[in-house]
C-alpha positions as MATLAB code, in Angstrom:
seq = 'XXXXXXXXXXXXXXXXXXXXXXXXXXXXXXXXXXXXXXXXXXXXXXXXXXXXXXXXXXXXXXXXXXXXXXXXXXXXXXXXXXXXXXXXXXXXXXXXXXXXXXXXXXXXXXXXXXXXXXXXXXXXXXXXXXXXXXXXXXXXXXXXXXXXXXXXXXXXXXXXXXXXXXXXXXXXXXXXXXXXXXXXXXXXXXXXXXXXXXXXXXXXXXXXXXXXXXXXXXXXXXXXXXXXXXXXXXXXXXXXXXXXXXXXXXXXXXXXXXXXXXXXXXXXXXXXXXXXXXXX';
ca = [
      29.092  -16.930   49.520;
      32.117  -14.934   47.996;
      34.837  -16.918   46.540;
      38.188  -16.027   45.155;
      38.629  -17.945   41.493;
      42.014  -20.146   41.356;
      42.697  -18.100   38.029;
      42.921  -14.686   39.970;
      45.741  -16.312   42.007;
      49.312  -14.260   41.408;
      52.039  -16.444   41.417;
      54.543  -16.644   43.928;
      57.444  -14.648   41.998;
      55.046  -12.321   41.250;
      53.295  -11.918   45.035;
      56.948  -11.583   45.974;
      57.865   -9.290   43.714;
      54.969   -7.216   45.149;
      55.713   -7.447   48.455;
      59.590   -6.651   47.547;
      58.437   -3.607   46.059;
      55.998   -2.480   48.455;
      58.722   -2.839   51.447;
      61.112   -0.582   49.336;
      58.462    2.390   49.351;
      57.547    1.978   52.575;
      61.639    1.824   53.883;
      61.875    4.776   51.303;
      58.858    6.981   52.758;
      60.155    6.251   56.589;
      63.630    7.175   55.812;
      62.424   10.083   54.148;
      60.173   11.206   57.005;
      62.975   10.793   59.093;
      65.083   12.429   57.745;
      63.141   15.893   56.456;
      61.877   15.536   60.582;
      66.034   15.847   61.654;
      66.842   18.803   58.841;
      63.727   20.756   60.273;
      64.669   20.353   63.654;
      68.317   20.894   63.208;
      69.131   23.363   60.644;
      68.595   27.040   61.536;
      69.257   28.776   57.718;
      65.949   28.729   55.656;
      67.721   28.784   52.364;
      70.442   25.538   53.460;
      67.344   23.790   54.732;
      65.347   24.069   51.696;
      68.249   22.939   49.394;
      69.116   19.991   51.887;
      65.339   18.842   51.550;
      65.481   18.932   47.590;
      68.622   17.011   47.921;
      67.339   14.476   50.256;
      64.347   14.256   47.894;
      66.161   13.643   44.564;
      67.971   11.296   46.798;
      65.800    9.067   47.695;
      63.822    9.083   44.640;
      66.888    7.769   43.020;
      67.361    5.270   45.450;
      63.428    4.259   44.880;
      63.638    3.714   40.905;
      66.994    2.206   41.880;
      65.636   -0.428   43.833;
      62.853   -0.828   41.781;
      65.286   -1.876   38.847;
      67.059   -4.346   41.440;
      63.475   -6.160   41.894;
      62.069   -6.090   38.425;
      65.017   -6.034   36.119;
      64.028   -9.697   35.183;
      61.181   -8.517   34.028;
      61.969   -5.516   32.747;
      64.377   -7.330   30.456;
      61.928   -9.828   29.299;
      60.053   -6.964   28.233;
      62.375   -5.019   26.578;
      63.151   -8.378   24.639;
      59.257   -8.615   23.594;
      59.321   -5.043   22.746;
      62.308   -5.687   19.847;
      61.051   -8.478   18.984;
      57.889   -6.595   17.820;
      59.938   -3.988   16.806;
      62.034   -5.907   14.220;
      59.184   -7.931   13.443;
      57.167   -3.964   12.229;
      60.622   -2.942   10.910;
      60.502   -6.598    8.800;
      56.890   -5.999    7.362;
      56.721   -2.274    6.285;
      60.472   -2.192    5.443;
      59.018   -1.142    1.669;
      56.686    1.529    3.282;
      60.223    2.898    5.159;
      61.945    2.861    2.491;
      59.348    4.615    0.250;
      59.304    7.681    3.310;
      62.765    7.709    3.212;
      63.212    8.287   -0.489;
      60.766   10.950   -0.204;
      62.652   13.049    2.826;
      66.009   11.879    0.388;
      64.411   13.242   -2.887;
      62.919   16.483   -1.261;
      66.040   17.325    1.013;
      68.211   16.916   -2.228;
      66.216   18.910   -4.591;
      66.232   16.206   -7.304;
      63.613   17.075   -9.165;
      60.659   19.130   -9.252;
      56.971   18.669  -10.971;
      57.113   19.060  -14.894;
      61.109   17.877  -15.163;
      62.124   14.988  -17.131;
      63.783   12.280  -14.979;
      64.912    8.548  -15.593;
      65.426    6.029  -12.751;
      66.506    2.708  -14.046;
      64.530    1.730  -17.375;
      61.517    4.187  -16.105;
      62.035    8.020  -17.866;
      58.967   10.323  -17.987;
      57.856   13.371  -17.059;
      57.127   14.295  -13.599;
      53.097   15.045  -13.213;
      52.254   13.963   -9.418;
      54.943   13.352   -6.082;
      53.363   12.202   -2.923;
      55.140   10.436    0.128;
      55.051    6.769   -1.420;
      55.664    7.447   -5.036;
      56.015    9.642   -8.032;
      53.977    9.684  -11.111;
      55.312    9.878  -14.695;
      54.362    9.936  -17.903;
      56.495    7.866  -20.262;
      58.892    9.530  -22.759;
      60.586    7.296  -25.574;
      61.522    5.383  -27.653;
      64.248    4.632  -25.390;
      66.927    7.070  -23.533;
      67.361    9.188  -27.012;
      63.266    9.163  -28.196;
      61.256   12.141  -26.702;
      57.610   11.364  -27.225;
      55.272   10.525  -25.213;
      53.914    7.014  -25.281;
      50.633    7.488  -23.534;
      51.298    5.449  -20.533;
      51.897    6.592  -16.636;
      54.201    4.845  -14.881;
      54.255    4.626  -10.617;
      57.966    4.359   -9.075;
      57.762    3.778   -5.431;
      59.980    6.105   -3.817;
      62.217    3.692   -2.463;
      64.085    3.156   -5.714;
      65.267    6.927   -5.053;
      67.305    5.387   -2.162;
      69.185    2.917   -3.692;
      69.156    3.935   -7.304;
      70.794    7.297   -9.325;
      68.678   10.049  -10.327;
      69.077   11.115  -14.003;
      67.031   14.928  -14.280;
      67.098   15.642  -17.885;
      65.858   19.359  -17.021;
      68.928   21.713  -16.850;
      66.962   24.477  -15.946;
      63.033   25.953  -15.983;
      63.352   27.582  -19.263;
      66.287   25.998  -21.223;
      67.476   23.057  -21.646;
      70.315   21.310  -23.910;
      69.361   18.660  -26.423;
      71.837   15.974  -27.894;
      70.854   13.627  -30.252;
      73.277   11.938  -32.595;
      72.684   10.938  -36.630;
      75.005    8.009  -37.695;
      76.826    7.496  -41.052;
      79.349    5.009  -42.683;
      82.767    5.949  -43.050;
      82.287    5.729  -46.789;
      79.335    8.309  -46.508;
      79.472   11.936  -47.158;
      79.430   13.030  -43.353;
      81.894   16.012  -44.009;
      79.358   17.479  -45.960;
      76.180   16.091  -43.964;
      78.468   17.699  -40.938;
      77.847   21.218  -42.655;
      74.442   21.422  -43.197;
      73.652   20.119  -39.765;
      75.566   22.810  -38.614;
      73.611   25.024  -40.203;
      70.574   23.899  -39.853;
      70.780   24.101  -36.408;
      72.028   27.735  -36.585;
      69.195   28.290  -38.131;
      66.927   27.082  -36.049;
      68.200   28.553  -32.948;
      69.010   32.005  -33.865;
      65.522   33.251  -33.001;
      66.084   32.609  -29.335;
      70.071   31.906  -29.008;
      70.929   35.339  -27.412;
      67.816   34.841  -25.020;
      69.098   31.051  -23.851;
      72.880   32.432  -23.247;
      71.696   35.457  -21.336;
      69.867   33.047  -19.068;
      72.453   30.469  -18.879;
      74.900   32.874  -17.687;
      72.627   33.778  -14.882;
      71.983   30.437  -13.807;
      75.549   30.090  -13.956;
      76.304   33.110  -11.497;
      73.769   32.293   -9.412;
      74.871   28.316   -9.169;
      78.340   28.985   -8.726;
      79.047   27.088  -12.021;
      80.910   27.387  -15.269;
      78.138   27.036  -17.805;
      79.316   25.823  -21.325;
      78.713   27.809  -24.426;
      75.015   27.656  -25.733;
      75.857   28.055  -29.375;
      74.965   24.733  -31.398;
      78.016   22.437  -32.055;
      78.064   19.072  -33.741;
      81.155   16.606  -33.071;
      82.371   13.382  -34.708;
      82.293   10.040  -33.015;
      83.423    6.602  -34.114;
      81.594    3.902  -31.915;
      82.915    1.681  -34.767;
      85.615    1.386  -37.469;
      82.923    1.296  -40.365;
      80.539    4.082  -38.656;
      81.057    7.607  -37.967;
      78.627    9.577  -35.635;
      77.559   13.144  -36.167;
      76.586   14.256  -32.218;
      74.276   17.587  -32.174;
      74.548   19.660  -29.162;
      71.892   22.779  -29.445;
      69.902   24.728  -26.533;
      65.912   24.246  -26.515;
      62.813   25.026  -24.634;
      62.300   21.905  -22.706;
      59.337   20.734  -24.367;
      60.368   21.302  -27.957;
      63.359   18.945  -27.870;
      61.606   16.507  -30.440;
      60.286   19.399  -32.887;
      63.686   21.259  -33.070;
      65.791   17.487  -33.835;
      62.881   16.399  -36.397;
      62.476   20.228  -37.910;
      66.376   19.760  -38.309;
      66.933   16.734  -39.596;
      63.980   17.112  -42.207;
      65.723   20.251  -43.394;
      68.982   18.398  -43.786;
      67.649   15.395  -45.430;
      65.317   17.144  -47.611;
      67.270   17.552  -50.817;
      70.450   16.070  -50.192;
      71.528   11.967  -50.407;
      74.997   11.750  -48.234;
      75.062    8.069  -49.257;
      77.877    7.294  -51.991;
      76.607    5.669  -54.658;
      78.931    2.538  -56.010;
      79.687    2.124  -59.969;
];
């Protein structure tokens, strides 16, 4: 004996939502029928009674998801509250993932950086060696901002510290670069004299490829639109302190021979000369 289980039941807002709906197509295909019947029987012109039907058409097919609003727009609203809900609720738990696909279309629409440049994002500064849609691989460069070996570790930044965090790319260009490092002195010291010879030594060691780095810094000027500053080395005086006076080197380098240029120069300048002043 067939039986209907009380669990199949619909409930009554929902039977009479049915029933609601299925009067509404059924008005909808009658007035319809009646009304292509009248336009068929009544208008002579082929072309005006096509266009009337298509009108008549659109019509009541507006009228039908109209309706159909009217009937279930309590439910339809209780749905489109679920459907936030679940949406804020994805939003909530991969906001990191977001954020890391964001500062990947950020970091690739901008240009930033490139494999192989030298970059620093908050305390992490490395070398570029891998870039994928989550996060960028370095390899650490130190001691600190100014040191420029490497210290054998790789570090992982997500990429969402590339939305909310500046961008430091230590890589001017693909082929030369310009190095600062700065050699400190007390006032008392001989730094006019220790400013000379770093002078030259750096002369010295650039001259080999100095007319090659300003030939291609003026083309990366032209090309950028920019007002590149002179390549030839310079060194300038700073005093971070009253007892201390800083001797900043400016010079152009390969990119990976910023350490051995600074050390070659400052073991030439410290080879045979003491800028110290002795006291009686």
């Amino acid at each position: 004996m067939a039986f209907m289980p009380e669990n199949l039941a619909l409930p009554d807002n929902m039977l009479r939502l049915l029933i609601s709906t299925g009067l509404l197509i059924l008005a909808i295909f009658i007035l319809r029928s009646l009304t292509a019947g009248v336009i068929r029987k009544n208008v002579a012109s082929a072309e005006l009674r096509g266009r009337l039907l298509v009108n008549f058409r659109n019509g009541f097919l507006l009228l039908g998801i109209l309706g159909l609003a009217l009937i279930w727009g309590d439910q339809i609203r209780s749905l489109a509250l679920s459907i936030v809900a679940i949406a804020v609720a994805f939003v909530v738990a991969t906001k990191e993932l977001i954020l890391c696909l964001s500062g990947a279309i950020l970091k690739g629409s901008a240009g930033s950086f490139n494999l192989g440049d030298r970059i620093q994002v908050k305390d992490f500064r490395g070398d570029v060696i891998d870039q994928t849609l989550l996060s960028t691989t370095v390899l650490e460069v130190g001691p600190g901002k100014t040191g420029h070996q490497r210290t054998g570790r790789m570090i992982v930044i997500p990429n969402s510290l590339f939305v909310s965090e500046p961008v430091t790319n230590e890589s001017f260009t693909d082929h030369w670069d310009f190095h600062v490092f700065t050699v400190p002195f007390k006032r008392e010291d001989d730094w006019q004299t220790a400013k000379t010879s770093l002078l030259a030594a750096a002369n010295r060691h650039c001259e080999p490829y100095l007319e090659a780095a300003r030939k291609h810094m003026k083309k990366v000027g032209v090309s950028r639109g920019l007002e590149v500053p002179s390549v030839d080395p310079r060194v300038t005086i700073q005093a971070p302190s009253a007892g201390e006076i800083h001797l900043t080197v400016r010079l152009p380098t390969r990119p990976g021979q910023r350490s051995h240029i600074e050390q070659a120069i400052l073991s030439e300048m410290f080879a045979d000369t003491d800028y110290s002043v002795k006291k009686d």
